[in-house]
CHARMM internal coordinates of N, CA and C (Angstrom, degrees):
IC EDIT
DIST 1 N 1 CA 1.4518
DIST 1 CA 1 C 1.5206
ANGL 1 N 1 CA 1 C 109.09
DIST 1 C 2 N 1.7546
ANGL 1 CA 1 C 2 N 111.64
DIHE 1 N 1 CA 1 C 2 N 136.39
DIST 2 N 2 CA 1.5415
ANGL 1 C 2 N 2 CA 111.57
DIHE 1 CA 1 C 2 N 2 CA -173.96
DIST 2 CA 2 C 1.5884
ANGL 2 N 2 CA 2 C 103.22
DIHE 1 C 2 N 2 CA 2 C -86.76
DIST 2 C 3 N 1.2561
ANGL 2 CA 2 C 3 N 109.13
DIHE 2 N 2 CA 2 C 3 N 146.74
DIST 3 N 3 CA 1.9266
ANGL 2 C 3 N 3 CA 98.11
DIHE 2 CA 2 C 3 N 3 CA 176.41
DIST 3 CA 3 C 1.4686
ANGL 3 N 3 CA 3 C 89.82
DIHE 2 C 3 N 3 CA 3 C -101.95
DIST 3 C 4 N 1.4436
ANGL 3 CA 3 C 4 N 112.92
DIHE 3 N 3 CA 3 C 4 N 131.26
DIST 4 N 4 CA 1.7832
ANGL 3 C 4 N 4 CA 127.11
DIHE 3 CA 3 C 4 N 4 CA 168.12
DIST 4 CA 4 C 1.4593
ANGL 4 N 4 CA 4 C 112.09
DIHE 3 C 4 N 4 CA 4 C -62.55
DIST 4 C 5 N 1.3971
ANGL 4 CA 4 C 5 N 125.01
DIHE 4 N 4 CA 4 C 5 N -8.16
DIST 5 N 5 CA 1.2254
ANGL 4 C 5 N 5 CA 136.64
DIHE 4 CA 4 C 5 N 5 CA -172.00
DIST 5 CA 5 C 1.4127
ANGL 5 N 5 CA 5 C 121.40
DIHE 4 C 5 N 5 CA 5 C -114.89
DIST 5 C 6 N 1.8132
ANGL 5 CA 5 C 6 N 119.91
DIHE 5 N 5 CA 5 C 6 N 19.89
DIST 6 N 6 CA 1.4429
ANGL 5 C 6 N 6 CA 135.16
DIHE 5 CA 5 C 6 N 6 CA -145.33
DIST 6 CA 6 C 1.3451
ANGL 6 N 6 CA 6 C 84.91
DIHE 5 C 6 N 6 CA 6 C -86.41
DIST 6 C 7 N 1.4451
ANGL 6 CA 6 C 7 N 123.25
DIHE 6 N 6 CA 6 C 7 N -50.36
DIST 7 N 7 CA 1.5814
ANGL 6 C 7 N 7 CA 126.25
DIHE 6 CA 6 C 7 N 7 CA -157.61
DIST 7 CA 7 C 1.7019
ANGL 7 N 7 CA 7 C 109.89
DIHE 6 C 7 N 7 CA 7 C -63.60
DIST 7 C 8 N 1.3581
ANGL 7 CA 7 C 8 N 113.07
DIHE 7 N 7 CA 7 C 8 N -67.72
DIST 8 N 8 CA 1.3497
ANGL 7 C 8 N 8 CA 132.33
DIHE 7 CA 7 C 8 N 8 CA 165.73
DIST 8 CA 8 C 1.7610
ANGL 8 N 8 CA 8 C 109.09
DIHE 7 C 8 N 8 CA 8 C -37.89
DIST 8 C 9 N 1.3732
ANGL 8 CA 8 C 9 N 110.17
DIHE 8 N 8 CA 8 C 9 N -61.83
DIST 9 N 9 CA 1.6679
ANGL 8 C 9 N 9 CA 105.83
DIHE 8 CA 8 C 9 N 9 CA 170.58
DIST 9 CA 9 C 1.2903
ANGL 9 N 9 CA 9 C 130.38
DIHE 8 C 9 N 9 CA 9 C -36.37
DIST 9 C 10 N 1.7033
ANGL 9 CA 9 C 10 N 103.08
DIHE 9 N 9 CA 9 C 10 N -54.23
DIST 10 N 10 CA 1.6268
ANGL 9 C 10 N 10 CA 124.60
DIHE 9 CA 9 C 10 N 10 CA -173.70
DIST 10 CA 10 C 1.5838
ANGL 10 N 10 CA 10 C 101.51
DIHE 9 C 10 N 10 CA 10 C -64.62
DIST 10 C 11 N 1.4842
ANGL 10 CA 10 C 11 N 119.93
DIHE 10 N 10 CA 10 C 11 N -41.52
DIST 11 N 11 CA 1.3632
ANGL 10 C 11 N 11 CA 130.49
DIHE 10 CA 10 C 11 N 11 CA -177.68
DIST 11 CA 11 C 1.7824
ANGL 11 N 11 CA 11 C 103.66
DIHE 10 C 11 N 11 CA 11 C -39.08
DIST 11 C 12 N 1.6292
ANGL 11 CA 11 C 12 N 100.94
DIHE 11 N 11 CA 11 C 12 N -56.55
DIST 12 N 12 CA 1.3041
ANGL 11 C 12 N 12 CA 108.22
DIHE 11 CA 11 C 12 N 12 CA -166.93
DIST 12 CA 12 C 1.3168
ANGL 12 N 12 CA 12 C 107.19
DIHE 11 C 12 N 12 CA 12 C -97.06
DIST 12 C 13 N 0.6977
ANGL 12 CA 12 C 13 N 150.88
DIHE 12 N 12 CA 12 C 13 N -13.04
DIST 13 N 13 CA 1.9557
ANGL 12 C 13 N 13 CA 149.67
DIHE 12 CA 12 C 13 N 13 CA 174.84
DIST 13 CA 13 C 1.6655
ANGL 13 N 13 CA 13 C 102.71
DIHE 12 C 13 N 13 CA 13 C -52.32
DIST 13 C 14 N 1.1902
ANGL 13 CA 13 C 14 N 103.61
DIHE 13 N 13 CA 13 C 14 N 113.13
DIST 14 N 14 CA 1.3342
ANGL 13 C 14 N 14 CA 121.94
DIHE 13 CA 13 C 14 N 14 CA 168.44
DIST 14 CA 14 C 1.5707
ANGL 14 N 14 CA 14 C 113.24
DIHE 13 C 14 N 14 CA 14 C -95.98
DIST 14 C 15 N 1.3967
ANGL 14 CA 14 C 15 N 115.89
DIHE 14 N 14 CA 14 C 15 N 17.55
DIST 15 N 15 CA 1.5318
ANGL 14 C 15 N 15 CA 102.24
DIHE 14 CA 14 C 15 N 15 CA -174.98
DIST 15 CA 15 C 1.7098
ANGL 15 N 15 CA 15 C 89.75
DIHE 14 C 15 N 15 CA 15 C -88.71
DIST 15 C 16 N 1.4792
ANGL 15 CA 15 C 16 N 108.43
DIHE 15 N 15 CA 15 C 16 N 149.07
DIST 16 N 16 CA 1.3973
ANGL 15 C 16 N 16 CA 125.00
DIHE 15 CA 15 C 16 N 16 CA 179.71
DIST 16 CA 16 C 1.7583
ANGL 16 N 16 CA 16 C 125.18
DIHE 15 C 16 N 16 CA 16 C -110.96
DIST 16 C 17 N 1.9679
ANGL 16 CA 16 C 17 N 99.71
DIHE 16 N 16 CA 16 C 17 N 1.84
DIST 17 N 17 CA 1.7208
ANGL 16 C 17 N 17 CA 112.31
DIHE 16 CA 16 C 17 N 17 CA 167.06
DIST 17 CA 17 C 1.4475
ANGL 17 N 17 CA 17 C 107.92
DIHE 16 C 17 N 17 CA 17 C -65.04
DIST 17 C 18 N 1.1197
ANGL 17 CA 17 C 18 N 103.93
DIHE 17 N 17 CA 17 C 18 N 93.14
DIST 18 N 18 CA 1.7923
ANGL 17 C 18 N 18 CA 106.71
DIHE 17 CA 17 C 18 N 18 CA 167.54
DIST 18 CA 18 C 1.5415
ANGL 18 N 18 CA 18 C 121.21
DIHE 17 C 18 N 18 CA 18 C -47.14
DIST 18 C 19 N 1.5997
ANGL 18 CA 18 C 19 N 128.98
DIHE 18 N 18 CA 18 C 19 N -54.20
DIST 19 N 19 CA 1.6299
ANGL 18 C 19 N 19 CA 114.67
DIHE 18 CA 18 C 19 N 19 CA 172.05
DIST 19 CA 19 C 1.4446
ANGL 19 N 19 CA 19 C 105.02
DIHE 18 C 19 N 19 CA 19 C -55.27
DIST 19 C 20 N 1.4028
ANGL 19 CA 19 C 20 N 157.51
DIHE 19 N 19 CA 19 C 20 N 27.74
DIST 20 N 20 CA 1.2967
ANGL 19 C 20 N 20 CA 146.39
DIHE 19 CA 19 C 20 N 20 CA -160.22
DIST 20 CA 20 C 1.6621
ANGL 20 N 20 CA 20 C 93.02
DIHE 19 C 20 N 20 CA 20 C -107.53
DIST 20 C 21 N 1.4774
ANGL 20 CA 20 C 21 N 98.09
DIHE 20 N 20 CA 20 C 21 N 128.23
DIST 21 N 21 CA 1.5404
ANGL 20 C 21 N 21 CA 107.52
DIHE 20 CA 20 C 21 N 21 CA -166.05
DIST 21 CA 21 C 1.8046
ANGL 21 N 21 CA 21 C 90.69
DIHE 20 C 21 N 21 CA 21 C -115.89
DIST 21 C 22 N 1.4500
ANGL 21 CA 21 C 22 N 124.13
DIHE 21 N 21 CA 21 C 22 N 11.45
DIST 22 N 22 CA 1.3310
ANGL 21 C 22 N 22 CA 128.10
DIHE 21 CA 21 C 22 N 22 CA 175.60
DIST 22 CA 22 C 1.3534
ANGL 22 N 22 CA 22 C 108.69
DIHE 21 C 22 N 22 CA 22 C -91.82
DIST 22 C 23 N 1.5746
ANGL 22 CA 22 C 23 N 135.88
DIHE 22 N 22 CA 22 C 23 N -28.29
DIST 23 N 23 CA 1.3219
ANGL 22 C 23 N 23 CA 101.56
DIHE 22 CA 22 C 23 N 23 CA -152.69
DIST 23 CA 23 C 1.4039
ANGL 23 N 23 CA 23 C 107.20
DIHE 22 C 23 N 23 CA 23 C -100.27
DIST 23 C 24 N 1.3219
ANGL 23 CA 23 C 24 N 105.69
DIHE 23 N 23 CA 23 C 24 N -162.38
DIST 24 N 24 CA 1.7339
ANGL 23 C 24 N 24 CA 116.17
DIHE 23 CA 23 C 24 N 24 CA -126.47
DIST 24 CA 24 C 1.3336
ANGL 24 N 24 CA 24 C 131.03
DIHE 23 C 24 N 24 CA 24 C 38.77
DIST 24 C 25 N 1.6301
ANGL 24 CA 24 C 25 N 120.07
DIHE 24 N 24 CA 24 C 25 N -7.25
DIST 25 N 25 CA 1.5428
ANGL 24 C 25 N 25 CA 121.28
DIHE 24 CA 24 C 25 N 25 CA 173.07
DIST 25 CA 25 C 1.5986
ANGL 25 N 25 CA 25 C 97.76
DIHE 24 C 25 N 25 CA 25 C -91.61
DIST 25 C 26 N 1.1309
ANGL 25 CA 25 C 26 N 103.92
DIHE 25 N 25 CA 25 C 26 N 87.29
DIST 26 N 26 CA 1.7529
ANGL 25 C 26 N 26 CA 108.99
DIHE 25 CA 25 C 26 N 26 CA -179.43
DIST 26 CA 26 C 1.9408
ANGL 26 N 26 CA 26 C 107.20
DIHE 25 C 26 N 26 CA 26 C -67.52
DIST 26 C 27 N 0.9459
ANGL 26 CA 26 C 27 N 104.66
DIHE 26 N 26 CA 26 C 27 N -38.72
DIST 27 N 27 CA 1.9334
ANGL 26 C 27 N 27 CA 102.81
DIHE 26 CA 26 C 27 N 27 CA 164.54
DIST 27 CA 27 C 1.6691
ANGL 27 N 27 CA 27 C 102.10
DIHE 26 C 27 N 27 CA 27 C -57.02
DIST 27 C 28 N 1.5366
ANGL 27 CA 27 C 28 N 116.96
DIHE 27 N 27 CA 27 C 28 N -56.87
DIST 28 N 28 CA 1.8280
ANGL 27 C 28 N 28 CA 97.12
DIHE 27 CA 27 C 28 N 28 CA -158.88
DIST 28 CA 28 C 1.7649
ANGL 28 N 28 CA 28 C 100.19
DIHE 27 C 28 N 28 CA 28 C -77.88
DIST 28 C 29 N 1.1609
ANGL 28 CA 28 C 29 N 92.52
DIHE 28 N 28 CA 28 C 29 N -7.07
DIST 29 N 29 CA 2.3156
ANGL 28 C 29 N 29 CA 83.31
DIHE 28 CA 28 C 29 N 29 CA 177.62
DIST 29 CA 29 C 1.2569
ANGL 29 N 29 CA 29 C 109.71
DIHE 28 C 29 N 29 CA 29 C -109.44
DIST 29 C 30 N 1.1703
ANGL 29 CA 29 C 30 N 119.23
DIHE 29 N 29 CA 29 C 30 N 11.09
DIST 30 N 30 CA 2.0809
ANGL 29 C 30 N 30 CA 133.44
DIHE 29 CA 29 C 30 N 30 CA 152.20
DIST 30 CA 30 C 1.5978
ANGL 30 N 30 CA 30 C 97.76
DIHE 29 C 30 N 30 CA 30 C -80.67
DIST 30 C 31 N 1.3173
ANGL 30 CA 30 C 31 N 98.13
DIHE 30 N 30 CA 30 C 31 N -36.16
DIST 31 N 31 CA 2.0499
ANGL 30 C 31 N 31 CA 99.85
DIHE 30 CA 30 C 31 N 31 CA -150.59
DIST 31 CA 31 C 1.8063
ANGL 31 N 31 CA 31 C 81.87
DIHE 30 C 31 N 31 CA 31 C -58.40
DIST 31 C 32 N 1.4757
ANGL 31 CA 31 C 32 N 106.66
DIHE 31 N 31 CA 31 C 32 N -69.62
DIST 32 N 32 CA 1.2876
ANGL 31 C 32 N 32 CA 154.01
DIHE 31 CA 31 C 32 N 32 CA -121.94
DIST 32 CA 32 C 1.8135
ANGL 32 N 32 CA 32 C 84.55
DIHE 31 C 32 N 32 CA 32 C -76.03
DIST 32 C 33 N 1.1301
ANGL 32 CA 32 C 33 N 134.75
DIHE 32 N 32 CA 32 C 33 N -47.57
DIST 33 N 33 CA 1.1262
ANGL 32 C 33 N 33 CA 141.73
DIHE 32 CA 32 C 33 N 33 CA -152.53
DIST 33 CA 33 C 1.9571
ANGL 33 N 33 CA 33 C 114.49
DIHE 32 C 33 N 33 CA 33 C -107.75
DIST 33 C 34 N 1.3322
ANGL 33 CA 33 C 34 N 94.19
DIHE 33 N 33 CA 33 C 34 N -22.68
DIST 34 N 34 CA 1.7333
ANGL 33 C 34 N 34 CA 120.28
DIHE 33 CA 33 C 34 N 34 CA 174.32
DIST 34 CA 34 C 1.8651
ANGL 34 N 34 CA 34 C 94.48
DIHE 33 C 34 N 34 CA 34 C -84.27
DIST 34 C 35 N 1.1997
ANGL 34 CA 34 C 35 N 123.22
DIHE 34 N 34 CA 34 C 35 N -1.61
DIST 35 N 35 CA 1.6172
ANGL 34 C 35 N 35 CA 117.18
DIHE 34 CA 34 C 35 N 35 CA -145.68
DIST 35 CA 35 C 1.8711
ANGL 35 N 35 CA 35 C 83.26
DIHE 34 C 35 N 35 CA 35 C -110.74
DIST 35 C 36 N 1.5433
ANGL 35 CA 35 C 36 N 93.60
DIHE 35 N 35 CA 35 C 36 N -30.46
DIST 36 N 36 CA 1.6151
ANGL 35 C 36 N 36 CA 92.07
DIHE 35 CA 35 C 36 N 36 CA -170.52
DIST 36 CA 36 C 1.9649
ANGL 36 N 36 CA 36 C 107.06
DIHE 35 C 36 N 36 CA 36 C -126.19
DIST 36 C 37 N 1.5151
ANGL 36 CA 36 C 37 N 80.37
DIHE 36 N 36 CA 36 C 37 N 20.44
DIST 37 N 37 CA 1.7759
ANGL 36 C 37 N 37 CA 65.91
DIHE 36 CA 36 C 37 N 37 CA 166.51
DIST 37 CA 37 C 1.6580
ANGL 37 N 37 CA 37 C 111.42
DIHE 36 C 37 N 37 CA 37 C 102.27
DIST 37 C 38 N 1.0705
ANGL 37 CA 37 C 38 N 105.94
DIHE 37 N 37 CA 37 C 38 N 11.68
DIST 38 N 38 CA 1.6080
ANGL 37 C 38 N 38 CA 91.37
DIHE 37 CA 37 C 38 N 38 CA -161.86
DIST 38 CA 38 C 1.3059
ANGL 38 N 38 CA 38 C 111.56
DIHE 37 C 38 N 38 CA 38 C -135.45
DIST 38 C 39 N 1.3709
ANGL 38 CA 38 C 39 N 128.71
DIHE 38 N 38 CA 38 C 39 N -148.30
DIST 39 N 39 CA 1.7072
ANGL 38 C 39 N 39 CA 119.05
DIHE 38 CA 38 C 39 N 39 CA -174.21
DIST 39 CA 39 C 1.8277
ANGL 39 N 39 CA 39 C 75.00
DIHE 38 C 39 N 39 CA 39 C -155.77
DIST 39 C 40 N 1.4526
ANGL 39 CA 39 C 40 N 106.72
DIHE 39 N 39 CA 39 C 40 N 159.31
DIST 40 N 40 CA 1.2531
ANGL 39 C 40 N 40 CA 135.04
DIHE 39 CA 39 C 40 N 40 CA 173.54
DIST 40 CA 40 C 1.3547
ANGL 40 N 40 CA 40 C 115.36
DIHE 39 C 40 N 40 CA 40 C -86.06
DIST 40 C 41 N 0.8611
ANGL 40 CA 40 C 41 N 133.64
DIHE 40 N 40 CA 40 C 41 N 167.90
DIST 41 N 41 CA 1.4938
ANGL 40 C 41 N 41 CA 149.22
DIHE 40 CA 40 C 41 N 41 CA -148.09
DIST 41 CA 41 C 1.4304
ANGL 41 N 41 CA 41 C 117.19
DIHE 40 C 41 N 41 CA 41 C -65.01
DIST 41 C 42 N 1.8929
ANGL 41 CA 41 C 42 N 85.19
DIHE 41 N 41 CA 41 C 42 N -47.83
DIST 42 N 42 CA 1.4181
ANGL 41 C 42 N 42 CA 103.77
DIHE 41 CA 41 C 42 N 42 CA -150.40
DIST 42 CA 42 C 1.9326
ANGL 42 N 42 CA 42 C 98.92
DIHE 41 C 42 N 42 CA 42 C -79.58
DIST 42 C 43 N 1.3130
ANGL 42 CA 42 C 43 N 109.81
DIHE 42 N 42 CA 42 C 43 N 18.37
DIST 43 N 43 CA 1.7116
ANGL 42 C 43 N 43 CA 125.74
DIHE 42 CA 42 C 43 N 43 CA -178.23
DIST 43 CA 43 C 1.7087
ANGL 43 N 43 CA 43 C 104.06
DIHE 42 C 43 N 43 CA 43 C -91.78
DIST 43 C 44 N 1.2280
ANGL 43 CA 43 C 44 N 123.03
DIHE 43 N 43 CA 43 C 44 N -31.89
DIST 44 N 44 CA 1.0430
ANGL 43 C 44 N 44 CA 128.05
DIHE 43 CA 43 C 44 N 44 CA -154.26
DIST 44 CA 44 C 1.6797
ANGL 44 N 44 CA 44 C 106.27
DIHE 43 C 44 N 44 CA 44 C -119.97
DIST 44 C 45 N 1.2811
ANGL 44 CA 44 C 45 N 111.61
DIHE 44 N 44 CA 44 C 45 N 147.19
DIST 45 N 45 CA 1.6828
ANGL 44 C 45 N 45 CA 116.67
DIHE 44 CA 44 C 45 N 45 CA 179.79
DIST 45 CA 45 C 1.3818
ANGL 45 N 45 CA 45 C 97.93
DIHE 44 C 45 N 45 CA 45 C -73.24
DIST 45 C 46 N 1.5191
ANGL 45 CA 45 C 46 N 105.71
DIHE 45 N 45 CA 45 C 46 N 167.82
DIST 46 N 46 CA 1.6612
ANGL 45 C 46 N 46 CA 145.10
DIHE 45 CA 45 C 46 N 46 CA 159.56
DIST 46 CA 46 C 1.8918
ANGL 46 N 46 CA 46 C 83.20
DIHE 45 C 46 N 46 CA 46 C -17.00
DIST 46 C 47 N 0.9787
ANGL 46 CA 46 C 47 N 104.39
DIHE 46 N 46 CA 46 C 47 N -99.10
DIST 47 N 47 CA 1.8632
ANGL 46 C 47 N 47 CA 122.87
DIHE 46 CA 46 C 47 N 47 CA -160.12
DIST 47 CA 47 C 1.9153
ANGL 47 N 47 CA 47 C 96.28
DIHE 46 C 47 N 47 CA 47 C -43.30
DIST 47 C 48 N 1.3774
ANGL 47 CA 47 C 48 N 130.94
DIHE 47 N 47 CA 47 C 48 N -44.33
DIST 48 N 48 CA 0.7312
ANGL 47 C 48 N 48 CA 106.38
DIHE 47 CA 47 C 48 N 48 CA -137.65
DIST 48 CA 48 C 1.3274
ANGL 48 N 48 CA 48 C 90.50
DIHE 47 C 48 N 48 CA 48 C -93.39
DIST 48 C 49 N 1.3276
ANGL 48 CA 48 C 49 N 117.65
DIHE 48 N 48 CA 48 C 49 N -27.80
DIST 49 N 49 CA 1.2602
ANGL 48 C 49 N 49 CA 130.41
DIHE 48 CA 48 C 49 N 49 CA -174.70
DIST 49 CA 49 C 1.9985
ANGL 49 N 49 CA 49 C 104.65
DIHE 48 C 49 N 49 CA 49 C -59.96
DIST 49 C 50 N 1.3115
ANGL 49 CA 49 C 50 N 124.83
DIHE 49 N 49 CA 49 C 50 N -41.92
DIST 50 N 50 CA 1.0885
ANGL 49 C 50 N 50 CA 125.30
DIHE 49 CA 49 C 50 N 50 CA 154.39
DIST 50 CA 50 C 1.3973
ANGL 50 N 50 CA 50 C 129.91
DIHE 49 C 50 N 50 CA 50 C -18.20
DIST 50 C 51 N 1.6634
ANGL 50 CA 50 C 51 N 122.38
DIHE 50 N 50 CA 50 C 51 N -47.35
DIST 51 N 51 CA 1.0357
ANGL 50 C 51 N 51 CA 112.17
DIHE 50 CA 50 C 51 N 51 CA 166.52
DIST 51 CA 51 C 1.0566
ANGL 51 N 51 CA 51 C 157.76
DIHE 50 C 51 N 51 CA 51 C -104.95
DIST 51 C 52 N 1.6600
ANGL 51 CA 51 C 52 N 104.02
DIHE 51 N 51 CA 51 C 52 N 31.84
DIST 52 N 52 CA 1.4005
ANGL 51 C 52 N 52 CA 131.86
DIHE 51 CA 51 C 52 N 52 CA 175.39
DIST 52 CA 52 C 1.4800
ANGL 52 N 52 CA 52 C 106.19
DIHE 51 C 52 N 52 CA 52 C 64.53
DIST 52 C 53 N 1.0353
ANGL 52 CA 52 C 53 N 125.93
DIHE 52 N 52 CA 52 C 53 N 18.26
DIST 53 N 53 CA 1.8804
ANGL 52 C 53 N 53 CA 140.12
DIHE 52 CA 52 C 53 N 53 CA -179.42
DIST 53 CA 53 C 1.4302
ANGL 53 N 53 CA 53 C 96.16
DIHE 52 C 53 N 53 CA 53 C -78.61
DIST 53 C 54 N 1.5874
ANGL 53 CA 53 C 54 N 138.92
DIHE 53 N 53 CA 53 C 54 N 87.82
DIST 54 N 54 CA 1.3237
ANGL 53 C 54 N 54 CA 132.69
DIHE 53 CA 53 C 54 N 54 CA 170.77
DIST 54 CA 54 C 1.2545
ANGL 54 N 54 CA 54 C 118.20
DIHE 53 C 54 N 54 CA 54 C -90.03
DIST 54 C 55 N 1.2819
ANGL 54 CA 54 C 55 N 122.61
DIHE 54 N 54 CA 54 C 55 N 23.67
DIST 55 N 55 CA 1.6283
ANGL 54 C 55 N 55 CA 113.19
DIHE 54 CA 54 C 55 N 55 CA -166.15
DIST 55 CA 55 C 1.2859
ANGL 55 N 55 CA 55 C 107.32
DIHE 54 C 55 N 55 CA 55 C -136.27
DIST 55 C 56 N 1.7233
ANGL 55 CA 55 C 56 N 99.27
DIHE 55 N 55 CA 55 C 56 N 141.10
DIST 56 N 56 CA 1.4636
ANGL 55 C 56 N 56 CA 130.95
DIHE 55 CA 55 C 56 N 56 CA -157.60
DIST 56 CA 56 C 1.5768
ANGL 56 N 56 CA 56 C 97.52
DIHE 55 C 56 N 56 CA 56 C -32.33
DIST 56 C 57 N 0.8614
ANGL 56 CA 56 C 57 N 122.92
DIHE 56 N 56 CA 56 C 57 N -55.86
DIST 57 N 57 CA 1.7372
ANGL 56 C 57 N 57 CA 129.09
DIHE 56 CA 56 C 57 N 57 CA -175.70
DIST 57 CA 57 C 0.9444
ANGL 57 N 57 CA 57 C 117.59
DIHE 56 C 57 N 57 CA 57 C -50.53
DIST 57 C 58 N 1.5865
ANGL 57 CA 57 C 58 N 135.77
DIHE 57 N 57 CA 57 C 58 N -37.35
DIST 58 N 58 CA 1.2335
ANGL 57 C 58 N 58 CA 134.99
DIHE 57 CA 57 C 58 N 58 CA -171.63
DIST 58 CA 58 C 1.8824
ANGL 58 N 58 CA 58 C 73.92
DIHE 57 C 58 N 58 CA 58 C -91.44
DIST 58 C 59 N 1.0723
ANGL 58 CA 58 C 59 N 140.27
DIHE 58 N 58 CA 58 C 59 N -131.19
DIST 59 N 59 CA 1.0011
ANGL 58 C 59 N 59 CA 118.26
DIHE 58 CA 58 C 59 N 59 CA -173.12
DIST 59 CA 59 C 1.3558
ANGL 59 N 59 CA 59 C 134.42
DIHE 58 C 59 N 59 CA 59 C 65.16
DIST 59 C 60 N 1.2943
ANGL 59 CA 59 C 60 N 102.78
DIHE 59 N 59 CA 59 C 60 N -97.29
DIST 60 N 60 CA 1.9221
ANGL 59 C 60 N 60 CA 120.80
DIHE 59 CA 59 C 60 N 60 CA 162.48
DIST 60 CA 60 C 1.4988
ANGL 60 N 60 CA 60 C 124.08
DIHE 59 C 60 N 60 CA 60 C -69.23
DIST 60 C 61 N 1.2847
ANGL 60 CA 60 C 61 N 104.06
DIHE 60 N 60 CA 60 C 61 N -16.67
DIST 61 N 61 CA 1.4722
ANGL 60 C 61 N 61 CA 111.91
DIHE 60 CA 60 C 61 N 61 CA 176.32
DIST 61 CA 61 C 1.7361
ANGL 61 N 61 CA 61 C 98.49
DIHE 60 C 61 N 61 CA 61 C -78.38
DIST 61 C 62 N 1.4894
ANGL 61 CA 61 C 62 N 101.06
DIHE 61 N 61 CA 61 C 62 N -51.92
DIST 62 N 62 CA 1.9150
ANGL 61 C 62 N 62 CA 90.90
DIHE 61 CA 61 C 62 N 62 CA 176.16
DIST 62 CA 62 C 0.9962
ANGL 62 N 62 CA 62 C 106.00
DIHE 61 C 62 N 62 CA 62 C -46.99
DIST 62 C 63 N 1.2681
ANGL 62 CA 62 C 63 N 132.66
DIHE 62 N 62 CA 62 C 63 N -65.93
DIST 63 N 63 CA 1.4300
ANGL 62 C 63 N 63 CA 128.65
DIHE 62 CA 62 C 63 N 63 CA -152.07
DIST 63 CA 63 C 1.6646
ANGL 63 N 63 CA 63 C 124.81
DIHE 62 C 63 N 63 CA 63 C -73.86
DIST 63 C 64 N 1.7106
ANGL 63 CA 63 C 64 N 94.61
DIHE 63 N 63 CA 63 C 64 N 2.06
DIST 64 N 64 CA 1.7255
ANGL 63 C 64 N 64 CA 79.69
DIHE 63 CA 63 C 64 N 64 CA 173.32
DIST 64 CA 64 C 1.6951
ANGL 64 N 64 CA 64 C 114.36
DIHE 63 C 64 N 64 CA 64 C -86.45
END
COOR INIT
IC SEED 1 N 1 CA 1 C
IC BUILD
């Protein structure tokens, strides 16, 4: 399935994992990342997003 929203998505995707065959499909890297616990990229800043840390905890721990 094509997402009508690939161009605009890719624009904004801040994830920086190069083998990642998800982004701009903002549904399969929700699916994909909700499947193991975690939040997607586009949750986390510049730095935090850097360290490939996807899980809810690191997460809430930034934000206190």
């Amino acid at each position: 399935m094509e997402c009508k929203n690939f161009k605009k998505n890719i624009s904004n995707c801040n994830c920086t994992y190069e083998p990642c065959s998800r982004k701009g499909t903002c549904c399969e890297c929700i699916s994909y990342h909700r499947q193991n616990n975690e939040l997607p990229a586009c949750y986390f800043s510049k730095s935090e997003e850097a360290t490939y840390n996807r899980s809810i905890a690191f997460f809430l721990k930034s934000r206190r």
